[in-house]
N, CA, C and O atoms as a DFTB+ gen file, in Angstrom:
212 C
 N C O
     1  1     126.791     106.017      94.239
     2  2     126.872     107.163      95.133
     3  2     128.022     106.930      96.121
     4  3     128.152     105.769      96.508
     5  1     128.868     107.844      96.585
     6  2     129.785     107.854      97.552
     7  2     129.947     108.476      98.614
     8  3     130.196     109.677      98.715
     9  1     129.794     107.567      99.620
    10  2     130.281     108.234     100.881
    11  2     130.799     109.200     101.459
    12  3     131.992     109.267     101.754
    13  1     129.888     110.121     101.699
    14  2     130.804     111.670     102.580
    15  2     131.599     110.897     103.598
    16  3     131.058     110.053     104.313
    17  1     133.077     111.226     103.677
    18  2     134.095     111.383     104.151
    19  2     134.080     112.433     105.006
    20  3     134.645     113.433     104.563
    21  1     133.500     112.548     106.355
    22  2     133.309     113.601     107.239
    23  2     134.400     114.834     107.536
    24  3     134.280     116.053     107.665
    25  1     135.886     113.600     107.592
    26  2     137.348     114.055     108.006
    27  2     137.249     115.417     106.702
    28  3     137.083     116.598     107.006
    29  1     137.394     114.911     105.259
    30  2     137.740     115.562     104.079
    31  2     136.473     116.421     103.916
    32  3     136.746     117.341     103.144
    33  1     135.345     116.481     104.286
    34  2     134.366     117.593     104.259
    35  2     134.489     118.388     105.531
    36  3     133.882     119.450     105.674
    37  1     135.369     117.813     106.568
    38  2     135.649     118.942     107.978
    39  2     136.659     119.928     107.422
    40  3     136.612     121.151     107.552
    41  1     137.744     119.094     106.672
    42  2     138.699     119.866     106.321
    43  2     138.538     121.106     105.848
    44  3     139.256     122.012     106.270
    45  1     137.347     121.380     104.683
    46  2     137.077     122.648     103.755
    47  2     136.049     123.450     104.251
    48  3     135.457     124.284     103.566
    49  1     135.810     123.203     105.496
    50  2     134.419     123.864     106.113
    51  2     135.269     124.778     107.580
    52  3     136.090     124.145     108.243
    53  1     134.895     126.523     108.004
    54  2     135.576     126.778     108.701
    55  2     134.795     126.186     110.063
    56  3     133.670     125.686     110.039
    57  1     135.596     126.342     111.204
    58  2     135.397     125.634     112.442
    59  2     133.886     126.047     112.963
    60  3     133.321     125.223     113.683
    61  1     133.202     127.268     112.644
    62  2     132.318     127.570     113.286
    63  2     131.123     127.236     112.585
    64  3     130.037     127.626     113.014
    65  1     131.226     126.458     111.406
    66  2     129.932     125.654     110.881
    67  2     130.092     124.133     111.338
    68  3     129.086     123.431     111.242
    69  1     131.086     123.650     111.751
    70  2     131.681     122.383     111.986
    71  2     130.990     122.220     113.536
    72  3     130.630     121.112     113.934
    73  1     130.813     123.713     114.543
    74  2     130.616     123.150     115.705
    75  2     128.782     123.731     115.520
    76  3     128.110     123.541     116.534
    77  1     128.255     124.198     114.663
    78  2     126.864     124.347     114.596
    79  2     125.851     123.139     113.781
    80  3     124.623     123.044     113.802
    81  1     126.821     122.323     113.108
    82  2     126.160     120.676     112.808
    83  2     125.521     120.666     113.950
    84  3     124.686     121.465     114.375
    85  1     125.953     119.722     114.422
    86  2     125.344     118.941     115.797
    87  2     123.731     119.335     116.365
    88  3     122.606     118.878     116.566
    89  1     124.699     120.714     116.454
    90  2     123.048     121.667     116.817
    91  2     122.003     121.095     115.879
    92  3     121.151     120.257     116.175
    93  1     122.137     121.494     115.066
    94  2     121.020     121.738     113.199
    95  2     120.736     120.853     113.440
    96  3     119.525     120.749     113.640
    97  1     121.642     119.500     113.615
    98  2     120.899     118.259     113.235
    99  2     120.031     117.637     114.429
   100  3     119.083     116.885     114.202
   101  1     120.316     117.904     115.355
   102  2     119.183     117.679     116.725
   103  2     118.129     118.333     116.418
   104  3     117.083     117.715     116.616
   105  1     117.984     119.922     115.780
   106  2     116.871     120.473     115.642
   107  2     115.749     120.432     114.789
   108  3     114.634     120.952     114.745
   109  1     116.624     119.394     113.924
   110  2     115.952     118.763     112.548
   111  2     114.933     117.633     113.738
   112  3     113.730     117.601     113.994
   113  1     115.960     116.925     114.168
   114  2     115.431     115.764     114.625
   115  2     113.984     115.977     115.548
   116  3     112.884     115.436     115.441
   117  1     114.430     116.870     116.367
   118  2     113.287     117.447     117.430
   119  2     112.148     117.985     116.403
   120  3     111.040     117.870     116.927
   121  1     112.099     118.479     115.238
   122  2     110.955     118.795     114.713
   123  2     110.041     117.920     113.977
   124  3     108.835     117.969     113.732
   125  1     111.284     116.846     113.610
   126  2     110.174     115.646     112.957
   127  2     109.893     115.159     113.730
   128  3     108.800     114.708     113.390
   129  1     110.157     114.726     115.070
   130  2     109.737     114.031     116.056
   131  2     108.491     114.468     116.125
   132  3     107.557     114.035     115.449
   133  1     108.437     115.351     116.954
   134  2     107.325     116.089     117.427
   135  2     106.818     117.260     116.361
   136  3     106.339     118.292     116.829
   137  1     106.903     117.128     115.249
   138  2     106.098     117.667     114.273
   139  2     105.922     119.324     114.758
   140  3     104.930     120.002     115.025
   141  1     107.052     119.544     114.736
   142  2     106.901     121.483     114.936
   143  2     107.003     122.120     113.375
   144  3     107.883     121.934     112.534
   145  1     105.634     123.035     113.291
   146  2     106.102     123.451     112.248
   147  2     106.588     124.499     111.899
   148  3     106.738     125.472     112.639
   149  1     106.973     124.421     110.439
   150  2     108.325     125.436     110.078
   151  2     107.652     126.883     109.641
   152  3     106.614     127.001     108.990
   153  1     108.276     127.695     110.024
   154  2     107.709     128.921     110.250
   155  2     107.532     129.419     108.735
   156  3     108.276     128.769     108.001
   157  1     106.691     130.477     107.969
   158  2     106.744     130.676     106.775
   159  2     107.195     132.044     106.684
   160  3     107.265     132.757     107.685
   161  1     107.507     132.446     105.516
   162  2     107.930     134.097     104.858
   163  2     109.772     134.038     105.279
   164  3     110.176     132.883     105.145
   165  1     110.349     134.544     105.516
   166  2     111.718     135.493     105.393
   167  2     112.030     135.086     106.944
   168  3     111.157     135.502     107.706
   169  1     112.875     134.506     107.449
   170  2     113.655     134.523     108.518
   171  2     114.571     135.280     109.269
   172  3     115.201     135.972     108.470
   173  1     114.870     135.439     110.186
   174  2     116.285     136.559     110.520
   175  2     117.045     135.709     110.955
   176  3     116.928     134.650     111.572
   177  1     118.047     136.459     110.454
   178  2     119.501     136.006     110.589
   179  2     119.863     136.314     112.494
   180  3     119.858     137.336     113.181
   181  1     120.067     135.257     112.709
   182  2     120.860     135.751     114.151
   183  2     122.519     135.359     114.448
   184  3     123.014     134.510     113.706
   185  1     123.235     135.871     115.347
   186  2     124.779     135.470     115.486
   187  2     124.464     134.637     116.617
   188  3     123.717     134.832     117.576
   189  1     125.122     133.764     116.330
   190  2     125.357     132.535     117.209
   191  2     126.458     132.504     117.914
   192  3     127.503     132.583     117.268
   193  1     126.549     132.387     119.369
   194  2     127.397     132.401     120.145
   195  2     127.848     130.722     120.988
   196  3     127.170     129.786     121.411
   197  1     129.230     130.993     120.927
   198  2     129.516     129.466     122.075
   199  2     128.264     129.834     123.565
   200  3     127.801     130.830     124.121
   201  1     128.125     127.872     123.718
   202  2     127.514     128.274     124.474
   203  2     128.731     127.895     125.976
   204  3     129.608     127.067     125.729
   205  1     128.714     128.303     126.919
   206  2     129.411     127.536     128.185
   207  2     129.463     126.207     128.431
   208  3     128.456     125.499     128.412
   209  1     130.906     125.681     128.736
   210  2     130.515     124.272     129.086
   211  2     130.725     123.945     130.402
   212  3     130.444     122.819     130.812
């Protein structure tokens, strides 16, 4: 198996999935932590906005 190369998988991905990682993956983290569970049936789509820094 080989190593994702973050640089060469940033490259082909546009910028606004690149800055919503981070997010996803904290939210992953926060749910196994604390065992939130995952909602069932059909989800909605929402637009995601920068947040302020």
């Amino acid at each position: 198996m080989k190593q994702l190369n973050l640089f060469e998988w940033a490259e082909t991905r546009p910028s606004n999935v690149i800055n919503a990682v981070p997010a996803l993956i904290r939210k992953a983290a926060l749910e196994t932590v604390y065992q939130i569970p995952r909602p069932n049936g059909e989800g909605k789509v929402i637009q995601i906005g920068k947040a302020a820094a």
